[in-house]
MILUMZA-373822 format. One record per residue: residue number from 1; residue in one letter; x, y, z of N, C-alpha, C in turn. Coordinates in nm, 4 decimals. Each point is the difference from the previous one (the first is absolute). Layout:
BEGIN
[atom NUM,'A',[X,Y,Z],[X,Y,Z],[X,Y,Z]]
...
REM end
This chain:
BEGIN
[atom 1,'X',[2.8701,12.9762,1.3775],[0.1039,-0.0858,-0.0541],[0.0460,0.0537,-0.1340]]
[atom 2,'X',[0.1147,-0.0382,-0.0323],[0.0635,0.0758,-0.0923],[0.0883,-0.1287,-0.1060]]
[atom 3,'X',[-0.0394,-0.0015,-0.1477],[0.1215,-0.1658,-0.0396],[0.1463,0.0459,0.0595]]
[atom 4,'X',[0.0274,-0.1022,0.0219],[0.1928,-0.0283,0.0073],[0.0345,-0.0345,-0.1023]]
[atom 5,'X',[-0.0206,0.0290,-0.0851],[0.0925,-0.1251,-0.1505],[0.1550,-0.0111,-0.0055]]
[atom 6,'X',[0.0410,-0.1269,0.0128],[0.1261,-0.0222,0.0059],[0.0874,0.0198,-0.1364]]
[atom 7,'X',[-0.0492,0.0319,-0.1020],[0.0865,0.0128,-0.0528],[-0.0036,0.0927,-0.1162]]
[atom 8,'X',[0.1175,0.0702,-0.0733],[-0.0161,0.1423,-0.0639],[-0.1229,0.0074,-0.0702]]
[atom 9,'X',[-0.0419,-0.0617,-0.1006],[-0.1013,-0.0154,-0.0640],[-0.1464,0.0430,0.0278]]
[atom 10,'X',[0.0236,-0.0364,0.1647],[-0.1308,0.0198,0.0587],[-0.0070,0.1350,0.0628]]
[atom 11,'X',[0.0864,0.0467,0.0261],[0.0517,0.1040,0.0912],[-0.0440,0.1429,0.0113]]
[atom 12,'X',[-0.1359,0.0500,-0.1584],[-0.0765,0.0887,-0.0060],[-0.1536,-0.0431,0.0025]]
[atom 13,'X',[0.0106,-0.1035,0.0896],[-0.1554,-0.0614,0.0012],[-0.0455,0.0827,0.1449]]
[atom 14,'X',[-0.1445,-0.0056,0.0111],[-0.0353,0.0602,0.1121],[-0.1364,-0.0924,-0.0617]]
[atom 15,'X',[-0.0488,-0.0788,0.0793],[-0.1046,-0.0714,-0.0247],[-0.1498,0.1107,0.0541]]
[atom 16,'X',[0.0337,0.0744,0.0990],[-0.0695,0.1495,0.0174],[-0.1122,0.0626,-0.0947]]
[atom 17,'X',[0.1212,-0.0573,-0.1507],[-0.0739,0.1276,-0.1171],[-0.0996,-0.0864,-0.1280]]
[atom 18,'X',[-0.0327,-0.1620,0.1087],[-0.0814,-0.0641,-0.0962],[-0.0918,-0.0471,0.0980]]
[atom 19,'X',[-0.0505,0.0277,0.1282],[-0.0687,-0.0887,0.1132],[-0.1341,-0.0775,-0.0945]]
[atom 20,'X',[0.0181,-0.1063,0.1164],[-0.1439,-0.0708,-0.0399],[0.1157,-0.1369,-0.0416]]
[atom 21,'X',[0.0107,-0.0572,-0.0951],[0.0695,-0.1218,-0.0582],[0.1687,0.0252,0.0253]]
[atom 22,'X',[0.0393,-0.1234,-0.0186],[0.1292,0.0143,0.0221],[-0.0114,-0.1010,-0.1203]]
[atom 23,'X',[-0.0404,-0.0674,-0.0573],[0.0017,-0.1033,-0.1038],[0.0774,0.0217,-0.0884]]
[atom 24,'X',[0.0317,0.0892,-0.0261],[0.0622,0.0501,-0.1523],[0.1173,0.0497,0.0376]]
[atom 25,'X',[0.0143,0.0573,0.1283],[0.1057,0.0662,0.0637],[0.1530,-0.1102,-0.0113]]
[atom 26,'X',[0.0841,0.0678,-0.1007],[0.1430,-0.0740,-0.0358],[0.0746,0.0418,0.0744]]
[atom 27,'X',[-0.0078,0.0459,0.1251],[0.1034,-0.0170,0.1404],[0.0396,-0.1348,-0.0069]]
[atom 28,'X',[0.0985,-0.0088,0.0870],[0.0453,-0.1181,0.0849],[-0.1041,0.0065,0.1243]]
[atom 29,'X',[-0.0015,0.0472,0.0548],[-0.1170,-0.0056,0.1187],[-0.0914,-0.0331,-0.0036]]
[atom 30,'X',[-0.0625,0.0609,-0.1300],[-0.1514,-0.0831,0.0229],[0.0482,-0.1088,-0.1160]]
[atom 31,'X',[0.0698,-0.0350,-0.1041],[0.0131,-0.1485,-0.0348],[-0.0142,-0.0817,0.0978]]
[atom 32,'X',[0.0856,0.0422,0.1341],[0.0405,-0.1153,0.0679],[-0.0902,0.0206,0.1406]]
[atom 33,'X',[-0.0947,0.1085,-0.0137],[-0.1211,-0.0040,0.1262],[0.1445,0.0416,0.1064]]
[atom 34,'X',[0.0797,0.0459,-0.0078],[0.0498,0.0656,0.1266],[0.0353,0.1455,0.0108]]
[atom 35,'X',[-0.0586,0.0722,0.1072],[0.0011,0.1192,0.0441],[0.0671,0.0303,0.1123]]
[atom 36,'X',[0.0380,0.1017,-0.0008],[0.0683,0.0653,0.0929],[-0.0184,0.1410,0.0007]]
[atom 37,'X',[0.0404,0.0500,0.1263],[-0.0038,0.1215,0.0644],[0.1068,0.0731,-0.0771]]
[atom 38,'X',[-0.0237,0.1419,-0.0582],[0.0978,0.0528,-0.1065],[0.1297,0.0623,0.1296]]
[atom 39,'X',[0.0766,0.0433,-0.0655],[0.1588,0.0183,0.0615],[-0.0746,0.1393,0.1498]]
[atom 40,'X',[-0.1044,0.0450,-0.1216],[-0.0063,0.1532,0.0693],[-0.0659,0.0056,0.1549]]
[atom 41,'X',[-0.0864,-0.1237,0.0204],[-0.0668,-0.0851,0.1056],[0.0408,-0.0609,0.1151]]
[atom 42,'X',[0.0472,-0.0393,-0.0143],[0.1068,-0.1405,0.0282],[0.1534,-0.0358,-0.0362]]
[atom 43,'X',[0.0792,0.0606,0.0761],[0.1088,-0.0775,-0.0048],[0.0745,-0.1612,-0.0332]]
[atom 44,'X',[-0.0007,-0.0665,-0.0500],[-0.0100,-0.1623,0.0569],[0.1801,0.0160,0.0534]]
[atom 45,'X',[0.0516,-0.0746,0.0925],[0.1172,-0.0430,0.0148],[0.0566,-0.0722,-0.1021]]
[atom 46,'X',[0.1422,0.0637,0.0153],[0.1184,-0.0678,-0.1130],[-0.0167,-0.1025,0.0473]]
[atom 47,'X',[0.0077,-0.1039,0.1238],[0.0022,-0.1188,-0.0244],[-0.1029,-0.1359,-0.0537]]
[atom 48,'X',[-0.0970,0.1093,0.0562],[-0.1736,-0.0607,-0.0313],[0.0121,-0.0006,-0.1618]]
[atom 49,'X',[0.0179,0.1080,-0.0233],[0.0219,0.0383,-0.1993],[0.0562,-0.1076,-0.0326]]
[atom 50,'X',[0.1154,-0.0087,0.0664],[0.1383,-0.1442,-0.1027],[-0.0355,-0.1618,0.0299]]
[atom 51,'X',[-0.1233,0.0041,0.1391],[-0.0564,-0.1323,0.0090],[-0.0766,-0.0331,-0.1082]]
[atom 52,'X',[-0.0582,0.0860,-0.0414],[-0.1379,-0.0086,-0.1532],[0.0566,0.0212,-0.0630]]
[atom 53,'X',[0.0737,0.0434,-0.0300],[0.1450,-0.0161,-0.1452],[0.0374,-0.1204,0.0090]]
[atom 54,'X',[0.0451,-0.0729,0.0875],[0.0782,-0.1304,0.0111],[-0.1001,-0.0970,-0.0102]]
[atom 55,'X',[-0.1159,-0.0100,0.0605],[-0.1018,-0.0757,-0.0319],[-0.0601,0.0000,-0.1305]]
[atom 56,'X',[-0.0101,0.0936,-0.0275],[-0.0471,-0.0467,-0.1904],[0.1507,-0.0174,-0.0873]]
[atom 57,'X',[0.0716,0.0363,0.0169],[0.1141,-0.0630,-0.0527],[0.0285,-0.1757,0.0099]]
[atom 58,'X',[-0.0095,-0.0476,0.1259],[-0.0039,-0.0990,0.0372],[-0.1584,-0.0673,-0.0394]]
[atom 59,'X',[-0.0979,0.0032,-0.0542],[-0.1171,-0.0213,-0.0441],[0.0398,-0.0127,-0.1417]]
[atom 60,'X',[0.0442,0.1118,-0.0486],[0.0112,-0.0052,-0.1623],[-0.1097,0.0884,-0.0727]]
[atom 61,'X',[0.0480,0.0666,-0.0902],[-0.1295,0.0853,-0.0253],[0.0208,0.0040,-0.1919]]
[atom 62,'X',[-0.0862,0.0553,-0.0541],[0.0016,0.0464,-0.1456],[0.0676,-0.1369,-0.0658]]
[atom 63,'X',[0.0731,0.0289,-0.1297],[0.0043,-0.1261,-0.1193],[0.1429,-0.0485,0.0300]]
[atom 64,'X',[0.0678,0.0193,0.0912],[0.1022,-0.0199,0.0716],[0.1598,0.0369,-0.0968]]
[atom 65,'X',[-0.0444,0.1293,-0.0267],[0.1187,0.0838,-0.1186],[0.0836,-0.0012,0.1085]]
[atom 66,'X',[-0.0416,0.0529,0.1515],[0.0372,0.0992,0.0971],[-0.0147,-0.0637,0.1513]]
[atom 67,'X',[0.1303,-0.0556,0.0579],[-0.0401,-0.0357,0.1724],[0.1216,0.0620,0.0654]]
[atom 68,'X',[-0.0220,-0.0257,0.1204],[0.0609,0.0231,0.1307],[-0.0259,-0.0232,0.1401]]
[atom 69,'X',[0.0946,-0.0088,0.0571],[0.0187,-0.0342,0.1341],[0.1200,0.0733,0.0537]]
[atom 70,'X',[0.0087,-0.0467,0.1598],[0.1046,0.0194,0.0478],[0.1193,-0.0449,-0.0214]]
[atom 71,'X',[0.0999,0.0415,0.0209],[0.1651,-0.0608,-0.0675],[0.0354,-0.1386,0.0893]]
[atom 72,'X',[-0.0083,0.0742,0.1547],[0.0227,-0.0974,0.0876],[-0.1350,0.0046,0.1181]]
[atom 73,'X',[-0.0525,-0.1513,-0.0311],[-0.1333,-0.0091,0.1088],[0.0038,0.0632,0.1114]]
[atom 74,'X',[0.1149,0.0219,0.0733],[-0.0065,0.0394,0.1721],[0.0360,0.1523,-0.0644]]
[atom 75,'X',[-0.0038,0.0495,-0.0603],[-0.0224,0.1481,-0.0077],[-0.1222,0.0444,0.0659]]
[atom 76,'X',[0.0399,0.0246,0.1371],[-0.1199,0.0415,0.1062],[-0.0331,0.1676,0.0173]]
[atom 77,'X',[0.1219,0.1086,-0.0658],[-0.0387,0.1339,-0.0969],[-0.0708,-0.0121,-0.1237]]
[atom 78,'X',[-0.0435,-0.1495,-0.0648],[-0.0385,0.0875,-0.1315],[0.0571,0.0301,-0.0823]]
[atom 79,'X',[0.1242,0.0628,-0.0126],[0.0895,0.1065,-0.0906],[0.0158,-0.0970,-0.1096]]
[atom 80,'X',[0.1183,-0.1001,0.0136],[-0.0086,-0.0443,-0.1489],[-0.0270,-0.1116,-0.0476]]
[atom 81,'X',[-0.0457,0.0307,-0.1245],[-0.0939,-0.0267,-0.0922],[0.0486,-0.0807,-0.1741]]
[atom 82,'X',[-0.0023,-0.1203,-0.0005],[0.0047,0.0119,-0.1669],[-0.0729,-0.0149,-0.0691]]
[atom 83,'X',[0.0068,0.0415,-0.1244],[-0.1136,0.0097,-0.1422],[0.0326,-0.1317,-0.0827]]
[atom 84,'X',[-0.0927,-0.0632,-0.1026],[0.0400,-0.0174,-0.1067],[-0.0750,0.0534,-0.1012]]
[atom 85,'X',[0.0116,-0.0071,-0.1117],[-0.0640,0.0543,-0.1095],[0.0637,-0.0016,-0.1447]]
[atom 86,'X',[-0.1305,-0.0992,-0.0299],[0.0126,-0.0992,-0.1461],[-0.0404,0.1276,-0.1367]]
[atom 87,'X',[0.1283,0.0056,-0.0624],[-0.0175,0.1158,-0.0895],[-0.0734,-0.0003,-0.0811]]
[atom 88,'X',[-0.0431,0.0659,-0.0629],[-0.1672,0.0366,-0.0677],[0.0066,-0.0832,-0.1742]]
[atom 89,'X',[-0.0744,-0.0681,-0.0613],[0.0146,-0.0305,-0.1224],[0.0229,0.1071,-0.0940]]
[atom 90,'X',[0.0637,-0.0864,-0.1131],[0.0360,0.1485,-0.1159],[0.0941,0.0933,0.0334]]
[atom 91,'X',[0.0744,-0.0495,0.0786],[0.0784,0.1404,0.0692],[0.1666,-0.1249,0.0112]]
[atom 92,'X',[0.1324,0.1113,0.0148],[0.0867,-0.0697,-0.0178],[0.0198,-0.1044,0.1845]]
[atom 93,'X',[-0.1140,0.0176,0.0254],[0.0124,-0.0312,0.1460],[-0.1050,-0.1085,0.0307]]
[atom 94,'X',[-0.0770,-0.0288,-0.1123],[-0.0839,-0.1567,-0.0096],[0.0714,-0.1062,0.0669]]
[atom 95,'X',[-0.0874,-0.0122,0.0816],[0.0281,-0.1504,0.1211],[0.1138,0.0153,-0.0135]]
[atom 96,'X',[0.1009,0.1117,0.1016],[0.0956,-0.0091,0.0699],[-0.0430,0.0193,0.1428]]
[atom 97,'X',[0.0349,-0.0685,0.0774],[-0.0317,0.0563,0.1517],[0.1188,0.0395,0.0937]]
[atom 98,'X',[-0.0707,0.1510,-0.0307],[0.1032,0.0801,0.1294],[0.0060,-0.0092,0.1241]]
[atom 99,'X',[0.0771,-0.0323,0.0905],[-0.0386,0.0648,0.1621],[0.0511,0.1248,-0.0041]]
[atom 100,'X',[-0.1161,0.0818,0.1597],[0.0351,0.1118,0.0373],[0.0083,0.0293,0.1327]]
[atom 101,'X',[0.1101,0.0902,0.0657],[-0.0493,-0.0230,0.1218],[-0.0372,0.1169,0.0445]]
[atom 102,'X',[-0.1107,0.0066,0.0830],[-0.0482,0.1705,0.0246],[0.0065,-0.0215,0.1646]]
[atom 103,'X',[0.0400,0.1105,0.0496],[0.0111,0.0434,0.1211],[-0.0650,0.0848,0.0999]]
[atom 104,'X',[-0.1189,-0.0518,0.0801],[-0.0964,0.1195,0.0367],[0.0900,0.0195,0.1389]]
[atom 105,'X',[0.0194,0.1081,-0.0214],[0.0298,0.0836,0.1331],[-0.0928,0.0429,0.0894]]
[atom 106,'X',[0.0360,0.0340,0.1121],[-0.1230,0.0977,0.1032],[-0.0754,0.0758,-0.0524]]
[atom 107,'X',[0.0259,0.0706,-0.1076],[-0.0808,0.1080,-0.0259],[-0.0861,-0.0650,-0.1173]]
[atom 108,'X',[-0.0274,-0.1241,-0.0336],[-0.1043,-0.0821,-0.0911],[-0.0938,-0.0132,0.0612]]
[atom 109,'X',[-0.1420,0.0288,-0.0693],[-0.0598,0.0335,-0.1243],[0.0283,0.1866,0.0060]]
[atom 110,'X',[0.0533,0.0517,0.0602],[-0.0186,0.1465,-0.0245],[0.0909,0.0432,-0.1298]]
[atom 111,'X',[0.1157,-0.0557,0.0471],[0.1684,-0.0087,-0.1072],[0.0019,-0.1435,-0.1074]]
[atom 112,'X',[0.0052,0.0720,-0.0933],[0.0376,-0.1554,-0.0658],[0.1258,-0.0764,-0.0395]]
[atom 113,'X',[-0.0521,-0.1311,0.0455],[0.1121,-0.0747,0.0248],[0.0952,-0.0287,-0.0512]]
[atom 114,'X',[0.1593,-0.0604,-0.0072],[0.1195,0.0576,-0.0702],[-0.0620,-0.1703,-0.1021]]
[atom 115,'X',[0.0317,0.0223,-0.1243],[0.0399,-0.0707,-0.1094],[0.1184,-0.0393,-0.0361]]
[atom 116,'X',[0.0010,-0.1450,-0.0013],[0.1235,-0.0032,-0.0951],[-0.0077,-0.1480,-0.0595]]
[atom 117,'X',[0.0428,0.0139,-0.1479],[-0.0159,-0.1726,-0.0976],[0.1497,-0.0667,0.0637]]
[atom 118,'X',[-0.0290,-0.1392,0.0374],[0.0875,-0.0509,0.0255],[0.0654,-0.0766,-0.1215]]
[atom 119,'X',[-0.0755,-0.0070,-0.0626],[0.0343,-0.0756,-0.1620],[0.0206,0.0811,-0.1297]]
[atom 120,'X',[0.1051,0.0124,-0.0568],[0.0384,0.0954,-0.0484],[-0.1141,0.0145,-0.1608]]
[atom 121,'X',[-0.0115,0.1500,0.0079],[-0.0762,0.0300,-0.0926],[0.0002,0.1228,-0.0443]]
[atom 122,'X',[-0.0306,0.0363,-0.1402],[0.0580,0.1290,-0.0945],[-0.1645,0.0704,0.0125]]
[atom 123,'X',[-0.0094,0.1450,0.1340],[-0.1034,0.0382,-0.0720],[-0.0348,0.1675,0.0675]]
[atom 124,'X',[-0.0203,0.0723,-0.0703],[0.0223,0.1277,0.0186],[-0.0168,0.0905,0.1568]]
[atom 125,'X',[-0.0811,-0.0738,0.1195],[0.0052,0.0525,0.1180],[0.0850,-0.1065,0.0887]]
[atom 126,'X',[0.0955,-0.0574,-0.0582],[0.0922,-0.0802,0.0993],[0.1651,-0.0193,-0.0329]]
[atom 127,'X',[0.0410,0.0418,0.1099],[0.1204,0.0785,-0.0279],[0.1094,-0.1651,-0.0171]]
[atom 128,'X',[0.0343,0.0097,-0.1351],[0.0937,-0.0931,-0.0367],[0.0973,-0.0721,0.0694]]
[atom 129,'X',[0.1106,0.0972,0.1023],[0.0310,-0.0462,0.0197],[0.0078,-0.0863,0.1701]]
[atom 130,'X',[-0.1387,-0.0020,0.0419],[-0.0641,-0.0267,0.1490],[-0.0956,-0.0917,-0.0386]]
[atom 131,'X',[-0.1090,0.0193,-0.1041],[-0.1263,-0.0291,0.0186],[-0.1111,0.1088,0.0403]]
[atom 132,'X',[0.0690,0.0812,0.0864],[-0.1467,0.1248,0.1031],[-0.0760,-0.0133,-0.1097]]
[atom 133,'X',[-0.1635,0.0197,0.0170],[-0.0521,0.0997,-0.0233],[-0.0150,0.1176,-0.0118]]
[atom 134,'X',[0.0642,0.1087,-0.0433],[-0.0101,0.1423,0.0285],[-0.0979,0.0602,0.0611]]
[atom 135,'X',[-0.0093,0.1273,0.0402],[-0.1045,0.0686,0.1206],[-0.0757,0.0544,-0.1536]]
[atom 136,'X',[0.0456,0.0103,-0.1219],[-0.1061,0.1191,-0.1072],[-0.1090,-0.1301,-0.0639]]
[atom 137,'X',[0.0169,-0.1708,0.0600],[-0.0815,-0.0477,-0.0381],[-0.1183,0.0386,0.0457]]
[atom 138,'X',[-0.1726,0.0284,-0.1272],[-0.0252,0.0553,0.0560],[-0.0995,-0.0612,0.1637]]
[atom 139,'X',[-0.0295,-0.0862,-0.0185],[-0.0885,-0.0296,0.1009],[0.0520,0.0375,0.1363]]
[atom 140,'X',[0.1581,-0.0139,-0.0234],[0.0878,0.0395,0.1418],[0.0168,0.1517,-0.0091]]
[atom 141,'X',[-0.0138,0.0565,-0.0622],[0.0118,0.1424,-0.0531],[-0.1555,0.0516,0.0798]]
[atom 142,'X',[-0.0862,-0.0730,-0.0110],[-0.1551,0.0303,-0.0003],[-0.0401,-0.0949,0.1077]]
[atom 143,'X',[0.0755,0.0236,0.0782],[-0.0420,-0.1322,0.0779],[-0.1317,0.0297,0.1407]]
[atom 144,'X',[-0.1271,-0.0967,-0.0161],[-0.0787,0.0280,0.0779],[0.0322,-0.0970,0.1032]]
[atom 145,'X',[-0.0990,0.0408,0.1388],[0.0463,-0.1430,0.0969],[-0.1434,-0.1115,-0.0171]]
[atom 146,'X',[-0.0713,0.0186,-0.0852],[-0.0923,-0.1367,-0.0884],[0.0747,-0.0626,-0.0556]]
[atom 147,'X',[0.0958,0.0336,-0.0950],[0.1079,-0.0907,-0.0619],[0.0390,-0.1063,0.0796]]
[atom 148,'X',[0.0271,-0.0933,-0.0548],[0.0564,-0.1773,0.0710],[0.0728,-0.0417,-0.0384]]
[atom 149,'X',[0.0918,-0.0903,0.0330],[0.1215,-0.0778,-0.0441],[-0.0540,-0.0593,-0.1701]]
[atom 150,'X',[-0.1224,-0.0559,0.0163],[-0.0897,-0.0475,-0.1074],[-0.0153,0.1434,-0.1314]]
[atom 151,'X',[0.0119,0.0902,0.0640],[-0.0081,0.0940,-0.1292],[0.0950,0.0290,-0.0294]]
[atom 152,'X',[0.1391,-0.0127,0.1048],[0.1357,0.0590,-0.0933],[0.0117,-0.0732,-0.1027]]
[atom 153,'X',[-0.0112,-0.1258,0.0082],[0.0600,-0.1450,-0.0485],[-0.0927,-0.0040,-0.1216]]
[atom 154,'X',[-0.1459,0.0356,-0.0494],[-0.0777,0.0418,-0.1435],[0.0397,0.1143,-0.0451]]
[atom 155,'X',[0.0458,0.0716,0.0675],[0.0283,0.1361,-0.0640],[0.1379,-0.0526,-0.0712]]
[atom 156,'X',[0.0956,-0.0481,0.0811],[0.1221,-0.0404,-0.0277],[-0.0035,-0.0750,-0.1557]]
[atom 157,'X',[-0.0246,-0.1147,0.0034],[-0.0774,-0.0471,-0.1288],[-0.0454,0.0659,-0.0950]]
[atom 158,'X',[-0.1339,0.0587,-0.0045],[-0.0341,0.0672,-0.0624],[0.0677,0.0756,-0.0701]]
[atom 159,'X',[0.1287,0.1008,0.0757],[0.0739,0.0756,-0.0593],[0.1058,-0.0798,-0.1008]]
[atom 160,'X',[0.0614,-0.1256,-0.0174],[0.0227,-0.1051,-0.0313],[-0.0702,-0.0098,-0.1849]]
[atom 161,'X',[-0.0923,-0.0267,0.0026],[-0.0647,0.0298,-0.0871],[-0.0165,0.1465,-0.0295]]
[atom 162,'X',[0.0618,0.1228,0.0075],[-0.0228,0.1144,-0.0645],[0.0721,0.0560,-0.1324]]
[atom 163,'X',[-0.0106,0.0379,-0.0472],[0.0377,0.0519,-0.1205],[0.1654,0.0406,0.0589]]
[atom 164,'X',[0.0478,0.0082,0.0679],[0.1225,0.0198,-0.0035],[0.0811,-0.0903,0.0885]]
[atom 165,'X',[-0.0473,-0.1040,0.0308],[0.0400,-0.0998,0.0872],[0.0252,-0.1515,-0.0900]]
[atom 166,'X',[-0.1170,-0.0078,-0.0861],[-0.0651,-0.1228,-0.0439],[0.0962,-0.0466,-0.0959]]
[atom 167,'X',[0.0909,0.0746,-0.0780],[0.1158,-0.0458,-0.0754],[0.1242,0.0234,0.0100]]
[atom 168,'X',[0.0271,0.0020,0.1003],[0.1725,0.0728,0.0825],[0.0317,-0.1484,0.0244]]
[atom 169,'X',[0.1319,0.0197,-0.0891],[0.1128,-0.1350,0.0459],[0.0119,-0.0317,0.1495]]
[atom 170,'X',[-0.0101,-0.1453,0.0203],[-0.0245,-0.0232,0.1360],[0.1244,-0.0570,0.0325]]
[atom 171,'X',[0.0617,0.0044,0.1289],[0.1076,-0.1517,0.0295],[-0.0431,-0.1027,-0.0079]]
[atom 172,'X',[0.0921,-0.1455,-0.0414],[-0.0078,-0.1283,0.0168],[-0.1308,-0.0025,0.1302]]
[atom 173,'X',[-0.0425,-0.1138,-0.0626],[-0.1489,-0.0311,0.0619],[0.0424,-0.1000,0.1539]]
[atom 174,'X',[-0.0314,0.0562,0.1189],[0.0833,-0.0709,0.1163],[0.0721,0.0881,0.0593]]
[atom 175,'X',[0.0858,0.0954,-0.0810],[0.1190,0.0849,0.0856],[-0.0223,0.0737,0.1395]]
[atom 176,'X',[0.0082,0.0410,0.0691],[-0.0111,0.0709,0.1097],[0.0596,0.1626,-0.0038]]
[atom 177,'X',[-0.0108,0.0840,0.1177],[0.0006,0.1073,0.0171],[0.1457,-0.0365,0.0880]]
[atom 178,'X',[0.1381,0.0358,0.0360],[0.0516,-0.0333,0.0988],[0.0317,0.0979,0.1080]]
REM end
């Protein structure tokens, strides 16, 4: 067995190179006692993948900065998807909440999925006048198929709070992308 960690942070863990305890181990996997078969093993199906995406979405997970679900319930592909995500304190984006809508295509978890803010917002990997996400963001730039809807959406944030994000004039609070 090999960790899966869902999200960037975790993403140079190999629980491998500490055997014996997992106690201390700051994965997501072993926080949360779940394992899985690594990519190189085991295939899982795109749809099996977006059922356990949708189920902890629909559960609720972490301090609730960050959720999602499906756009429309009878989405019986999967494909789309919206975000929200409550902008980070200290930052010009404190408790604003964005939606996003991301789009997994067929080729998800291998390809990563298309981005885009539906709520308009000033910030260096999203193209002004759409919303996209750009492809040089990097997680989409770097994109593994461990990555989850759940990690675009912290990464997304996160970047939010970065030194070149965190004080950029924003639009009226509400506006949209059209």
């Amino acid at each position: 067995y090999a960790c899966f960690p869902p999200t960037a942070r975790d993403a140079n863990h190999d629980p491998r190179e500490a055997p014996g305890s997992s106690e201390n181990c700051p994965c997501t996997a072993h926080r949360t006692n779940t394992y899985r078969y690594s990519m190189s093993e085991v295939e899982v199906p795109r749809n099996f993948r977006l059922l356990e995406e949708l189920e902890k979405g629909e559960k609720g997970f972490g301090d609730g900065t960050v959720s999602y679900g499906l756009e429309k319930a009878d989405d019986i592909d999967l494909r789309d998807w919206v975000g929200t995500i409550i902008g980070p304190p200290g930052t010009v984006h404190d408790n604003r909440i964005y939606q996003v809508r991301i789009t997994c295509d067929d080729n998800y978890p291998k390809k990563p999925p298309q981005v885009q803010f539906l709520s308009a917002v000033n910030m260096s990997c999203v193209q002004s006048k759409n919303g996209k996400v750009t492809k040089d963001f990097p997680l989409l730039k770097n994109w593994k198929p461990q990555y989850t809807i759940e990690t675009v959406l912290c990464e997304l944030r996160r970047d939010m709070a970065s030194a070149h994000n965190r004080k950029l004039k924003q639009p009226e609070e509400g506006s949209m992308f059209s």
